[in-house]
C-alpha positions as CSV (number, residue, x, y, z in Angstrom):
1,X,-17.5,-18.3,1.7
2,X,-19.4,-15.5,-0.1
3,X,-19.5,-14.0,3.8
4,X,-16.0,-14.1,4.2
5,X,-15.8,-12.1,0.6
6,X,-19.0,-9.7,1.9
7,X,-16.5,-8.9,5.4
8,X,-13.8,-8.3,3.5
9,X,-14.9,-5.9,1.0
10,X,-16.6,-4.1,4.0
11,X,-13.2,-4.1,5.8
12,X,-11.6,-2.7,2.4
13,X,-14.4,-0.2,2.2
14,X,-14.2,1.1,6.1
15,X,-10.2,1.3,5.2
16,X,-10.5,3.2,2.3
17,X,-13.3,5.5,4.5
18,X,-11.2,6.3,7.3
19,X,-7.4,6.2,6.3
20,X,-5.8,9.0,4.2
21,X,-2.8,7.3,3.5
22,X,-4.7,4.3,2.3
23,X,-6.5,6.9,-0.1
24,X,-3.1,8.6,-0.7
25,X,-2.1,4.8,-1.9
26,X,-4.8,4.7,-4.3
27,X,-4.2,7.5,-6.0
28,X,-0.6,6.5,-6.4
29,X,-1.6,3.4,-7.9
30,X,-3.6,4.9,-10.6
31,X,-1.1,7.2,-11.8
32,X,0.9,4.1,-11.6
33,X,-0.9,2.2,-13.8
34,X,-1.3,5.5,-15.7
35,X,1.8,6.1,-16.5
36,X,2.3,2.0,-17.0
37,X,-0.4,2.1,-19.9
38,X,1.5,5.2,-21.5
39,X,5.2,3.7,-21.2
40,X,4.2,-0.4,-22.1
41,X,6.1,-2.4,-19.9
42,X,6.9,-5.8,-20.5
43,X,4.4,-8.3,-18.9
44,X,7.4,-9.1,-16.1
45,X,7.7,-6.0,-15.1
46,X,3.8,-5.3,-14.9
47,X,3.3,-8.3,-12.7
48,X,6.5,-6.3,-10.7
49,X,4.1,-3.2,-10.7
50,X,1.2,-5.2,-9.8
51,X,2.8,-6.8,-6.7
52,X,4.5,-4.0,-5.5
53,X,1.1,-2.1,-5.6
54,X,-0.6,-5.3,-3.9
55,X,2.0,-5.2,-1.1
56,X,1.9,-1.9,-0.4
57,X,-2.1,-2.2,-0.3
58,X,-1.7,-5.2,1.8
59,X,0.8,-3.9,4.5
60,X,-1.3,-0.8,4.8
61,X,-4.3,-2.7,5.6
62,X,-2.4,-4.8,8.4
63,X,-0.9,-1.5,9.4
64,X,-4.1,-0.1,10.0
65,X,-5.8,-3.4,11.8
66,X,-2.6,-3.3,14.5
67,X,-3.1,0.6,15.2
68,X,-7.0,0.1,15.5
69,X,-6.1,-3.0,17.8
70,X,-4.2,-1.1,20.0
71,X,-6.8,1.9,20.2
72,X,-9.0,-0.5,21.1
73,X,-6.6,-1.7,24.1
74,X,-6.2,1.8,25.1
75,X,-6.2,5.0,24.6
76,X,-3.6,6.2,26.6
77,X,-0.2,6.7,25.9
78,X,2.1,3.2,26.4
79,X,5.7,2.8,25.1
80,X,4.4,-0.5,24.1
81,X,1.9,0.4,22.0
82,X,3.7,3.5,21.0
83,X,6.5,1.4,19.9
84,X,3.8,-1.5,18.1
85,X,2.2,1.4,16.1
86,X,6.3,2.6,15.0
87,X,7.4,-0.9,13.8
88,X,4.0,-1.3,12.1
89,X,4.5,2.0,10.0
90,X,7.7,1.4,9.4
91,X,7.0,-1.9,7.8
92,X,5.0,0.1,5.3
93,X,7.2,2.6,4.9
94,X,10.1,-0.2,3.6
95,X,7.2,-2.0,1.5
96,X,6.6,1.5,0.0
97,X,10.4,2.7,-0.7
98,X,11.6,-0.5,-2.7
99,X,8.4,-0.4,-4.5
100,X,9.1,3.0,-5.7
101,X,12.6,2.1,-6.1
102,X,10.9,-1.4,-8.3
103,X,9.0,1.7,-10.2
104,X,11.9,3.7,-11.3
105,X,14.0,0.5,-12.0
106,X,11.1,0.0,-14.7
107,X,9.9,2.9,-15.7
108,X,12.7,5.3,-15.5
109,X,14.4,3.8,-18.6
110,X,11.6,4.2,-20.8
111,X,10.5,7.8,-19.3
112,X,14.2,8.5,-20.7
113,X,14.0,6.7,-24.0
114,X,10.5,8.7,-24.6
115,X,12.5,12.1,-24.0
């Protein structure tokens, strides 16, 4: 069990080494939370924050496992592999929109009442 924690982390890790937009997901997530710690959400709508970042996280990681998988099956250009790689991003990009949407539901209220 402990291995299956060690393989993961070094999956995470090798991620976080080689994707930007993995990277560019981090750094969203901390001002994120950032901004979360300066505005006090409720405890609902942090647990909204927190699984909206988790998902986002998560797609992004199976995003990246389908387009190394189908590097790995070829390097030339396929429709079918073209068209894998499109559906995969796109699932992150919808995972990504309605979490910002979730964000401004929560935060953009109190961003107003602080102004």
């Amino acid at each position: 069990m402990i291995r299956s924690f060690k393989y993961a982390i070094q999956g995470l890790l090798s991620a976080i080494r080689s994707e930007a937009n993995l990277r560019f997901h981090i750094v969203a997530a901390v001002a994120v939370c950032a901004t979360g710690l300066w505005l006090k959400p409720e405890t609902g709508e942090w647990c909204i924050v927190v699984l909206c970042i988790g998902a986002v996280f998560g797609i992004e990681l199976i995003n990246t496992s389908i387009e190394q998988l189908c590097n790995h099956v070829t390097a030339d250009e396929h429709p079918s592999i073209k068209k894998i790689k499109d559906i995969s991003a796109a699932a992150v990009l919808i995972v990504s929109i309605t979490s910002v949407i979730a964000g401004l539901m929560i935060f953009l209220p109190k961003l107003i009442d602080k102004f």
